[in-house]
C-alpha positions in Angstrom: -11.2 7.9 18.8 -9.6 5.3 21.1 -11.7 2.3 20.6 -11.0 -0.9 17.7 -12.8 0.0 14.5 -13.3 -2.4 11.9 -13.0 -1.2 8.1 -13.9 -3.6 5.7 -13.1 -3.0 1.9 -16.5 -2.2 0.6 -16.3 1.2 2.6 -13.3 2.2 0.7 -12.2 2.4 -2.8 -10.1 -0.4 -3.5 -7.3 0.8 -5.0 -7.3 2.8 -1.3 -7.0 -0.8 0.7 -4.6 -2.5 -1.8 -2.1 0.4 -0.8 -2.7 0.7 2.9 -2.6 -3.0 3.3 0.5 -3.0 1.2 2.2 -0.5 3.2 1.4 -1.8 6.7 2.5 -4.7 5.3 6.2 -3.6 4.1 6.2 -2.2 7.7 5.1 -5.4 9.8 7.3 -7.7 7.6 10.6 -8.1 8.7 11.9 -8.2 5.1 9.5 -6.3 3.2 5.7 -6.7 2.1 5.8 -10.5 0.8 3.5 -8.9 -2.2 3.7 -6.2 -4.3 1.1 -3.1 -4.1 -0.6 -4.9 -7.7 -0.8 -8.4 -5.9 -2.9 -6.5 -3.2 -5.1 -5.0 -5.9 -5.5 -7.7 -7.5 -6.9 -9.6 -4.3 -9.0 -7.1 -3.5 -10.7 -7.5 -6.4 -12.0 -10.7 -6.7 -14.8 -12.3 -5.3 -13.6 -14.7 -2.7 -11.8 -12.2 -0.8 -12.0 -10.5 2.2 -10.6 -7.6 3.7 -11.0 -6.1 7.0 -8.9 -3.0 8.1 -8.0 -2.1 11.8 -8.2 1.8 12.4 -7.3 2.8 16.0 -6.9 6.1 17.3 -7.6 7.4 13.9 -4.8 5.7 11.7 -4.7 2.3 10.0 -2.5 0.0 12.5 -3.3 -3.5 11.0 -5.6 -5.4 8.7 -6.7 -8.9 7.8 -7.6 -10.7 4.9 -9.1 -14.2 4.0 -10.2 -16.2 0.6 -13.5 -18.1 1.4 -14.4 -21.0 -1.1 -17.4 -22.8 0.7 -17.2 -23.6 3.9 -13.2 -23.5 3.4 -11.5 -20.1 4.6 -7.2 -19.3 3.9 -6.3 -16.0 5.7 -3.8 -14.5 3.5 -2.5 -12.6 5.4 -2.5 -10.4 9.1 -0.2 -7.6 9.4 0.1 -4.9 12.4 2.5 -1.9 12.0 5.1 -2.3 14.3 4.7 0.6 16.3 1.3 -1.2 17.7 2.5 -4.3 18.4 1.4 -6.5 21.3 -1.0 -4.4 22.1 -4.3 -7.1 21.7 -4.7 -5.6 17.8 -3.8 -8.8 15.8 -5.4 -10.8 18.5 -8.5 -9.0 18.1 -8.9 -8.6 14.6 -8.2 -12.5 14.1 -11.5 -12.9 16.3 -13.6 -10.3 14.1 -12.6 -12.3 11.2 -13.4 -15.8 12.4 -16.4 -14.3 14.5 -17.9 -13.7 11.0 -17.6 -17.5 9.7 -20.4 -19.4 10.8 -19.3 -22.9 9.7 -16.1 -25.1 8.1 -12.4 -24.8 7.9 -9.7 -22.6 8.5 -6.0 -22.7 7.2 -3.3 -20.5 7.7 0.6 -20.6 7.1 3.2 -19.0 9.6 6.8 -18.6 9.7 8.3 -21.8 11.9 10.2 -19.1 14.1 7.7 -16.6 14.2 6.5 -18.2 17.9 4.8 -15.1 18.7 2.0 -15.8 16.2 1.8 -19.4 16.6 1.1 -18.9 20.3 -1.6 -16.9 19.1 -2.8 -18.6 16.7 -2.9 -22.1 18.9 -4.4 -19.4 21.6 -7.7 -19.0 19.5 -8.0 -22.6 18.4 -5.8 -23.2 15.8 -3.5 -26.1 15.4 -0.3 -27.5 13.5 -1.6 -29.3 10.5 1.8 -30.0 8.4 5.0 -27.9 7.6 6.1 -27.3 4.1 9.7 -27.4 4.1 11.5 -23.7 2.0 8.0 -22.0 1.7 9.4 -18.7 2.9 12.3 -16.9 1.2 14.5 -14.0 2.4 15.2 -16.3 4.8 14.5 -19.4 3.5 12.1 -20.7 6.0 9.6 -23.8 6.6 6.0 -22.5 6.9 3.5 -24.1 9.8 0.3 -24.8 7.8 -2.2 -24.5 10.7 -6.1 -25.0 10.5 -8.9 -24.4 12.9 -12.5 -26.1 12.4 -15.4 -24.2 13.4 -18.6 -26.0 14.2 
């Protein structure tokens, strides 16, 4: 299998996404997986949440995930294992996820140094809302809080 597959959590248990997600995440994190395996279970589980999985070339290289609340959406987070890396992946599962909103506001927060995703982010619409100053720590870091509306 070489093409993009999308896995979304209803097709696997979610116990099963909470520790996939958690461990591409503690690899695609510089410092570490910003939330614990529990936090990801936790998520998984309610309602409002959303999570999409990236499986290429039979392994899980990346995932997405996103809160909706009416027409308001907050990706939580977008993670790609290192080892697939500019390679389109984030890029295209950012446009799976925001191919399936149909109307309403989008939010995000990114690193202020992390350029590479703010390029892509600004790339497929989004833009620099506001910064909140410290809302990263190991570093302490300011956070971009960017939003894209979609008509």
């Amino acid at each position: 299998m070489t093409e993009r597959q999308l896995v979304t959590a209803p097709d696997l248990p979610a116990e099963q996404v909470a520790q996939i997600c958690y461990q591409l995440a503690t690899k695609a994190y510089a410092q570490g997986s910003p939330w614990r395996q529990a936090t990801f279970a936790s998520d998984v589980a309610l309602s409002t949440a959303h999570y999409a999985l990236l499986r290429w070339q039979g392994a899980f290289v990346g995932f997405i995930s996103r809160s909706t609340v009416l027409d308001e959406t907050e990706i939580t987070n977008i993670a790609i294992d290192p080892a697939y890396q500019r390679q389109g992946h984030a890029r295209w599962l950012l446009t799976q996820c925001l191919a399936q909103l149909s109307a309403g506001t989008v939010f995000l927060e990114v690193r202020a140094h992390n350029i590479a995703a703010q390029r892509l982010y600004q790339q497929v619409g989004f833009e620099q809302l506001a910064t909140r100053k410290a809302y990263y720590q190991d570093p302490d870091e300011d956070a971009w809080i960017m939003r894209k509306i979609i008509d």
